[in-house]
N, C-alpha and C positions, 0 to 999 in steps of 0.2 A: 963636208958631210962624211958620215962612216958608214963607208956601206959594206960594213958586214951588217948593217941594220934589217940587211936582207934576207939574210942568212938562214938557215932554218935547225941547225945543227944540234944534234941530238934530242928536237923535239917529237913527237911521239903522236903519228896523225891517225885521224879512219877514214879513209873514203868510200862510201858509198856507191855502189855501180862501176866496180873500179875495174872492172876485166877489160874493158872495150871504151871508146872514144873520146868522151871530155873526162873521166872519171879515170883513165886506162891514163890520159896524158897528165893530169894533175897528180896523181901517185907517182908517176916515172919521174916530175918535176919538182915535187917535194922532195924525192930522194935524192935529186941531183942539189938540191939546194941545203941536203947534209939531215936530214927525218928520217926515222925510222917508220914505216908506215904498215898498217891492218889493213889489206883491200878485202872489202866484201862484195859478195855478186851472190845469185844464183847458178851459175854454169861455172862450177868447177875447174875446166880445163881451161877458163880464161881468166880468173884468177889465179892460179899457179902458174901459169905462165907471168901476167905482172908480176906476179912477187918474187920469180927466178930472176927477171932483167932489174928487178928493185936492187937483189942481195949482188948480180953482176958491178952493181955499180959501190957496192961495199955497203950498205945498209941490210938492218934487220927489217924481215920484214914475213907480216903473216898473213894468209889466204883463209879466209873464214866463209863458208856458206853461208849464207843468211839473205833471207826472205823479212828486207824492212816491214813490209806489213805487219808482222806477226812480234808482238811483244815480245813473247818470249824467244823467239831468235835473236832479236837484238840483244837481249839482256842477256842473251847467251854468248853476242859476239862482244859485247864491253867486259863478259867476266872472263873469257879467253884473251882479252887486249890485257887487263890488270893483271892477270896471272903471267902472263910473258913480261908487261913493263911495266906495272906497278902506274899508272898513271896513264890518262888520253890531257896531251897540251892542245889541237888539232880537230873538230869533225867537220867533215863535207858530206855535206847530203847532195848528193848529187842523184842518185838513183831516181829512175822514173821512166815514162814512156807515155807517147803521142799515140794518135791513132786521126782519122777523119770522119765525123759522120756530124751532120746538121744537127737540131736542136730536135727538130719533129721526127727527124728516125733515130733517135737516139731512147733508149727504155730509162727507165725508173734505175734499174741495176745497173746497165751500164756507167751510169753517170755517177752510182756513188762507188761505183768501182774503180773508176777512174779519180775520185776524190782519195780514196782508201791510194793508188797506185801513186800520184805527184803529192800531195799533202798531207793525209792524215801521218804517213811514212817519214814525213820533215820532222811533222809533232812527236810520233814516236821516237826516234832519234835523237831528237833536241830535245828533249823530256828525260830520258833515261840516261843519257852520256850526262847533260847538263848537270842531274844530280850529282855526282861525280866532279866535273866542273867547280862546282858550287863550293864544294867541301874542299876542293884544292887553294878557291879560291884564285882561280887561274884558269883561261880558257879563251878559244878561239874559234869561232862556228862560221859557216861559210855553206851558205844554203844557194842553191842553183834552179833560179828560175827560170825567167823566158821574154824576149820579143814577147812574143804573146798576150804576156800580163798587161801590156800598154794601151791596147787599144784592140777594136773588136780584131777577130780571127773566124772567119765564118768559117765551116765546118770544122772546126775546134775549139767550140764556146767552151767545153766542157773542161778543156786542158789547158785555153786562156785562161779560165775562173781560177783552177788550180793556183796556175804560178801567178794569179794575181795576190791569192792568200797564202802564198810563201813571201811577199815581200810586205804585207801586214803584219805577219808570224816576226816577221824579220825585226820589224820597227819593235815591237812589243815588249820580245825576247830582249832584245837590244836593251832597253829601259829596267827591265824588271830585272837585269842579271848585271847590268853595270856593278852595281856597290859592289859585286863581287870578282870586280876585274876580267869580265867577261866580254870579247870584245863580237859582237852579230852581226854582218852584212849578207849582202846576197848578190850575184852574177846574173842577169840577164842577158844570156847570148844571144845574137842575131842568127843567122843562115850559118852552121856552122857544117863542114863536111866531114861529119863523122859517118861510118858505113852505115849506120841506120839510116841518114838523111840519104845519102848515095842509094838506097834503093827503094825509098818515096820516089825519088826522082834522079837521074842521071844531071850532071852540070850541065851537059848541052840542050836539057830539054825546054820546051818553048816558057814552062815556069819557071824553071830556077831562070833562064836569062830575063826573063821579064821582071825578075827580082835584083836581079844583076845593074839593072838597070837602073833601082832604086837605091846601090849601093853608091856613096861618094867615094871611096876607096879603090872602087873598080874591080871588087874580088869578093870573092867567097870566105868563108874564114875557117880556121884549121884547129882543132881540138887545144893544139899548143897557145893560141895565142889566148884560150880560156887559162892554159894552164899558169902563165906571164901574170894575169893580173888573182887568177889563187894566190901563186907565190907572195906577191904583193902582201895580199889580204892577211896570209897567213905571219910575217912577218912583223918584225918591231918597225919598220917604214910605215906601217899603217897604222901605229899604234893611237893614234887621235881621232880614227874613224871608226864609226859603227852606227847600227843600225840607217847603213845607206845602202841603195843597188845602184851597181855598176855595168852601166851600159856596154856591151863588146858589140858590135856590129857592122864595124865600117864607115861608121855617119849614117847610117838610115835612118835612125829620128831625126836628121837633120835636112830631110829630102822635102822641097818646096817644090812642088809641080806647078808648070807654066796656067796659067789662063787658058 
């Protein structure tokens, strides 16, 4: 086997959410796997920080503001990507955010802003880059769900539904973009400890162990081991899969409780 199949060299990514945690680790890991990468965030000073330790590591790489919600900031950060490289091989939509509130105290607004914040943000993304894509006839998307999506999550119905309709998007995308050499999957992480999850909850606290305890692996999981199977995805090693999610968790779907 040739595993420079792995490789990612000279390919040309965007990640989404890229200043801090699973998005912060899959930019630092693309570049290490030889990509030139876009991170985009809202907060500034954590994307120019990724993309200083991107270029540390000998890659290009560019810091873009951008607020996925809003069309035209994306389209403002794909014609800042062309213009610096002429070409996206690469997106991750990884941006988004959790919150906890039940079904009954949850408003009318909240919930489609919470649709607008994990999914409609995949669509905009994957819509606007894909064009693009399309005409390259060439492309590789890597959309970032959730645990979540599998099965209920009470006080997070709103943000289960989400990443359930990111791995729908996912199948659809997949199909309808194939003929064009476009390959769609998606990531469903478990417990992963990125600083947002760190202060939901400290690891010692009496949830996360009691989750701990659901884990087969025995641990918690670490932004990098999201970044291991991007790499994966992004790569000619994966080049016969699409339109699948890839479970990262430890074995928790594989947890069978006693009688």
């Amino acid at each position: 086997m040739d595993l420079s199949m792995f490789a990612l060299t000279d390919k040309v990514a965007i990640v989404t959410g890229g200043g801090r945690g699973i998005g912060r680790a899959i930019a630092l890991g693309f570049a290490q796997a030889g990509a030139d990468v876009v991170v985009a965030a809202r907060t500034v000073a954590e994307i120019e920080d990724t993309a200083a330790k991107i270029r540390n590591k000998g890659r290009k790489a560019l810091a873009v503001t951008a607020d996925v919600r809003e069309v035209e900031q994306v389209t403002n950060m794909l014609h800042k990507t062309m213009d610096l490289f002429g070409r996206v091989d690469i997106l991750v939509n990884n941006a988004g955010a959790t919150s906890f509130v039940s079904v009954l105290d949850m408003s009318a607004d909240a919930w489609e802003a919470d649709m607008k914040e994990n999914l409609s943000s995949v669509f905009i993304c994957s819509k606007i880059i894909g064009e693009v894509m399309v005409k390259q006839k060439a492309g590789n998307v890597i959309n970032m769900s959730s645990l979540a999506a599998l099965g209920p999550w009470p006080n997070a119905g709103h943000y289960a539904a989400a990443k359930a309709g990111i791995i729908s998007l996912t199948k659809t995308l997949a199909v309808e973009w194939a003929p064009y050499n476009i390959r769609v999957n998606a990531i469903a992480p478990g417990v992963i400890m990125t600083p947002l999850v760190r202060e939901l909850a400290s690891e010692s606290s009496p949830r996360r162990q009691e989750q701990l305890k659901r884990i087969p692996l025995g641990r918690f999981g670490e932004p990098e081991d999201i970044a291991g199977v991007a790499i994966f995805l992004a790569s000619d090693a994966s080049a016969y899969i699409t339109g699948e999610t890839i479970v990262v968790g430890g074995g928790i779907t594989t947890t069978v409780f006693p009688v």
